[in-house]
N, C-alpha and C positions, 0 to 999 in steps of 0.2 A: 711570572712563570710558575713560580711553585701554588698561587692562587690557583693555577688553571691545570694544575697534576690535580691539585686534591678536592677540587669542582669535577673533574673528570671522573676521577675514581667514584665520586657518590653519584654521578651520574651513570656511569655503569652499575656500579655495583647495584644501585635502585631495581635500573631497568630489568636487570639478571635476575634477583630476587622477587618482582614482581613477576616477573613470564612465571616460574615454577607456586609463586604465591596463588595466583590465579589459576592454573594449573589444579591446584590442592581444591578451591573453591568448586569451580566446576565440576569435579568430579563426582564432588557429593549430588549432584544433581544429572548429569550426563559424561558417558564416556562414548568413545565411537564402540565398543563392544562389553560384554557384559563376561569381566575381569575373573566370575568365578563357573562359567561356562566350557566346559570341552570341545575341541571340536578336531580332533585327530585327524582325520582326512586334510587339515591343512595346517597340520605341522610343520614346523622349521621354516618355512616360508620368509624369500628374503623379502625384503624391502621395495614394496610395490604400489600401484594408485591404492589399492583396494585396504593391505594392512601398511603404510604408511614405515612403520617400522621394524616390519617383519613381521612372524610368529612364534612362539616358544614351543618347545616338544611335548608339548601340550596342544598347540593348536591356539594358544590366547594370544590375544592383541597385546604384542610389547608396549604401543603406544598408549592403549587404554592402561596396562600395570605400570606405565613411570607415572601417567596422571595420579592415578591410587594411591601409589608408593610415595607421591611428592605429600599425600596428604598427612600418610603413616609418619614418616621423618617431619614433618616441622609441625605434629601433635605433640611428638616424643621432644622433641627438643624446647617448643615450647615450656610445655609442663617441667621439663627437668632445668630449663633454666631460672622457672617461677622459683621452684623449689629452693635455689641454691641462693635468689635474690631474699626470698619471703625472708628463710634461715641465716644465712648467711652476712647479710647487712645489720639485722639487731644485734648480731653475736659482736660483729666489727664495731659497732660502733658502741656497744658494751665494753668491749677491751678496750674504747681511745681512752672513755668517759673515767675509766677503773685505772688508768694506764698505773702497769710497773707494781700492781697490786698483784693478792693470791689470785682472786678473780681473773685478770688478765692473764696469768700464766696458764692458768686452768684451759682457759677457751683457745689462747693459741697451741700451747703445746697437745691440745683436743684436736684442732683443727691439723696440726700436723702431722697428728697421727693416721688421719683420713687420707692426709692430702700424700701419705706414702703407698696405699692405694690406689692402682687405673682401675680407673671404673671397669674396665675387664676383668677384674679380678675381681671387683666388688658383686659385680653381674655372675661371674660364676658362685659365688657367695651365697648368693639370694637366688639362685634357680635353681641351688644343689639342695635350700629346703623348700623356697616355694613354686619350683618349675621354671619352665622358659615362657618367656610371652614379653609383651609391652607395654606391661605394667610395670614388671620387676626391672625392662630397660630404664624405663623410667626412673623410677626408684633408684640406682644404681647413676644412673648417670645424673639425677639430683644430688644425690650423696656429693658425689664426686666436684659439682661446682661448689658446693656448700665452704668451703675451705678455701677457695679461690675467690668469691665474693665478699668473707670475711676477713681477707688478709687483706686487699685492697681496699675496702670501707676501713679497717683501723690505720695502714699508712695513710691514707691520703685526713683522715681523720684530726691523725696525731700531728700533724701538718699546721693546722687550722688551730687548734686548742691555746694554742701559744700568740694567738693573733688578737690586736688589741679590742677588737670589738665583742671579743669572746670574753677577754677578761671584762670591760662593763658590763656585760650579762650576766657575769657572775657574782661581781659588785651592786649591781641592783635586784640582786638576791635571787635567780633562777637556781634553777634547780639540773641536773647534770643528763637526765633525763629530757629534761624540758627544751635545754639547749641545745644538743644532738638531735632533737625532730625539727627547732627552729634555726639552727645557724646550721648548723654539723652539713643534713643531708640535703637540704637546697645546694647547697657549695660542693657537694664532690656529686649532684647527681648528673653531672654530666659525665665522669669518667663510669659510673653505674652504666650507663647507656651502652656507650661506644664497648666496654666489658661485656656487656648483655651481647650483645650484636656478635661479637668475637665467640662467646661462650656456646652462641648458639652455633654461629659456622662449624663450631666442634661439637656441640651435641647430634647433628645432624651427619658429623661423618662417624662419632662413637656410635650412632642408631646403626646405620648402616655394619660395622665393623660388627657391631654384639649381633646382628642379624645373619652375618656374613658366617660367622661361628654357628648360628642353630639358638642364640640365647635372648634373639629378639622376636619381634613377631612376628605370630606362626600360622601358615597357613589355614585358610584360602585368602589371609589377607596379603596381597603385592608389598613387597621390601625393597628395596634399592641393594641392598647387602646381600640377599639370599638369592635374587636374581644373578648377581656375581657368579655367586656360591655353585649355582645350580647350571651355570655357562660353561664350568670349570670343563669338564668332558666335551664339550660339543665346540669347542672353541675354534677347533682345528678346519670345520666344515661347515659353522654355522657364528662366524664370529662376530655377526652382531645382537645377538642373545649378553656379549656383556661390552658392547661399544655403546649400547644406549644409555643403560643402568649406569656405566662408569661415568660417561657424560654428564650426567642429570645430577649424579653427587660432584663432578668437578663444576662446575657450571654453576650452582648451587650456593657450594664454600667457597668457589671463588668469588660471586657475586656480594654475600655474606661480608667477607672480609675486606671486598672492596671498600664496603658501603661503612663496613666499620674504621678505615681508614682515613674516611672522606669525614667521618662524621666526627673522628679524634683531632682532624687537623683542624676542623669547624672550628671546635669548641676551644680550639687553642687560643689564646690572645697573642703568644708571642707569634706566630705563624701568621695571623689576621694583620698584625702591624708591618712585618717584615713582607708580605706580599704586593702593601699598599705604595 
């Protein structure tokens, strides 16, 4: 039974994740209309053959700006979750290697310091000297995982260092370096994953949220957040200006998190035994 919850959830969560992944794809190549196009005379437009998901008070294809939008958010989250893995993992697995040294104290209580920071604050931080855009989301919501992938690389690390295969590697003269690229990250890079996976369902709703504010990306490029943002008044007489956008981010992270659920209970061994 519990095989066939957590088969299901990666099967959804897949399926969810690919429509919007694919989504993102195509866009760069075709939308049914051309996203930075006005065209007023068919404003607010509900939901019909012709615009699919209505129109915004602009006149644009809502279905062509969630296409766009889905490409904006899983670029942004991408890159900021690269960020937080690139940085984040050497740092962890510096502090296992160093453990309970100056070293080690240096990088965690570094890392805590960050990690007392939402990347919303960090984001208005970095736009109050170098503007708003989806660069600095970027930047901002890397920051932000950077501390979350190096807290989990050293626990799950400091786990391992104490295990006997680890001491004859040390015994046959490796080096602390050497053994964190060959035993360390083979062995937790399954919890790296199913973390990746999660960090991104949350990058993609902080893209949205720092958009939602004005401090993501900025027009004429489609947002998932600023489409929100920009429904706020017309909600009353045109309320699917933000039943799409909200859709397309729930829909999204939940798929995200599905998929990361399914993928944590994979990797589990005690879950694989207990199922059989």
């Amino acid at each position: 039974m519990e095989s066939g919850i957590f088969r299901r959830n990666l099967v959804i969560g897949s399926v969810l994740a690919l429509v919007f992944l694919i989504a993102a794809i195509v866009s760069f190549f075709w939308t049914p209309y051309d996203v930075t196009q006005l065209d007023i005379a068919n404003k607010l437009k509900k939901p019909n053959a012709e615009y699919w998901f209505g129109t915004d008070h602009f006149g644009r294809d809502i279905f062509s700006m969630i296409m766009v939008g889905a490409r904006t958010s899983i670029a942004v989250a991408i890159v900021a979750v690269g960020i937080g893995l690139l940085i984040g993992v050497p740092l962890g697995l510096t502090a296992a290697a160093w453990r309970h040294s100056l070293l080690d104290e240096l990088i965690m209580r570094s890392n805590d310091l960050v990690f007392a920071f939402p990347a919303l604050l960090i984001a208005i931080m970095i736009t109050a000297v170098f503007g708003p855009g989806a660069v600095n989301a970027i930047i901002a919501i890397g920051i932000f995982n950077i501390p979350v992938f190096a807290r989990l690389t050293r626990g799950a690390a400091l786990s391992l260092w104490t295990r006997d295969y680890i001491l004859a590697a040390r015994t046959a003269g490796k080096k602390s370096f050497r053994i964190s690229l060959e035993h360390i990250l083979p062995n937790i890079l399954n919890l790296l994953i199913v973390q990746g996976t999660i960090q991104f369902s949350l990058g993609i709703l902080a893209e949205a949220g720092l958009s939602y504010v004005g401090l993501g990306a900025q027009p004429p490029v489609p947002s998932w957040g600023r489409m929100l943002a920009e429904s706020q008044t017309m909600i009353s007489f045109a309320p699917h200006l933000a039943l799409f956008p909200g859709f397309a981010i729930l829909l999204t992270v939940l798929g995200l998190n599905l998929f990361g659920d399914g993928l944590r209970d994979l990797f589990d061994p005690r879950l694989r035994r207990e199922s059989r």
